[in-house]
N, C-alpha and C positions, 0 to 999 in steps of 0.2 A: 504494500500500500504506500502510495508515494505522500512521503510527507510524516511517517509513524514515526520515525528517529526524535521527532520533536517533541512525541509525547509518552514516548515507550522505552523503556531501553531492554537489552535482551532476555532477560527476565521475563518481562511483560510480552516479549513477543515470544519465547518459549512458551509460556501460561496461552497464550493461543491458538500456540499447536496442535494442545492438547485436546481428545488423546490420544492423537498419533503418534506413530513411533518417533524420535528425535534421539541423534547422537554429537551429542555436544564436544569437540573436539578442540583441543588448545595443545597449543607448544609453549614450552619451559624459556625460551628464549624469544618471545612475540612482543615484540615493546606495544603494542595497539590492542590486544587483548590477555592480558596479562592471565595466568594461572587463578591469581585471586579473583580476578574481573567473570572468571570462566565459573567458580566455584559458586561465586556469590548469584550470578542469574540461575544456576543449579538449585540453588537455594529456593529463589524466586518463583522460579517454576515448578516446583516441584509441590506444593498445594493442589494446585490445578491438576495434576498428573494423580494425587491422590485421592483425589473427592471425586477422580472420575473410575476410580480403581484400574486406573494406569501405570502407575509408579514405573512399573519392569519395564515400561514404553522406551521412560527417560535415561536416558545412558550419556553418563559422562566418558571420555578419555583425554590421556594427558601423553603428550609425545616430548620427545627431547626435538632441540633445534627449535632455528626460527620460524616466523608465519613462513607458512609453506604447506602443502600436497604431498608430498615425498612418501614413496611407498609402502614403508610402514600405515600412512595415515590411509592410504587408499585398502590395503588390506584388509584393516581394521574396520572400514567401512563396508568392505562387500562382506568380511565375516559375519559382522552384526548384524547385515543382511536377508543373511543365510539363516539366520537362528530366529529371524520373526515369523 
């Protein structure tokens, strides 16, 4: 939705996913979305994911390196895939 950054931040747009599946991914080394920044909309979202008895929906991971793709992340993402 163009224009939701001004009233939402990831958190709030995770809580909107819900309850689909979502895999929340962050690198250790991402100056623009920090590990904490990644935990804390995990946090955020994860109400919404429970009052929809979704919880197991929400899936965090956390990779080493900077913002990036790199194939561990891609992995990770078709494994999670595989198991919904």
């Amino acid at each position: 939705m163009p224009g939701l950054a001004r009233f939402a931040d990831m958190g709030d747009v995770l809580a909107l996913i819900a309850p689909r599946p979502s895999l929340l991914m962050a690198a250790r080394a991402d100056p623009s979305f920090t590990l904490t920044g990644a935990r804390e909309s995990l946090e955020e979202a994860l109400p919404a994911y429970r009052t929809l008895e979704a919880e197991k929906l929400l899936a965090p991971a956390e990779f080493d390196g900077p913002h990036d793709y790199h194939q561990p992340m891609r992995e990770a993402t078709v494994g999670w895939q595989e198991h919904l």
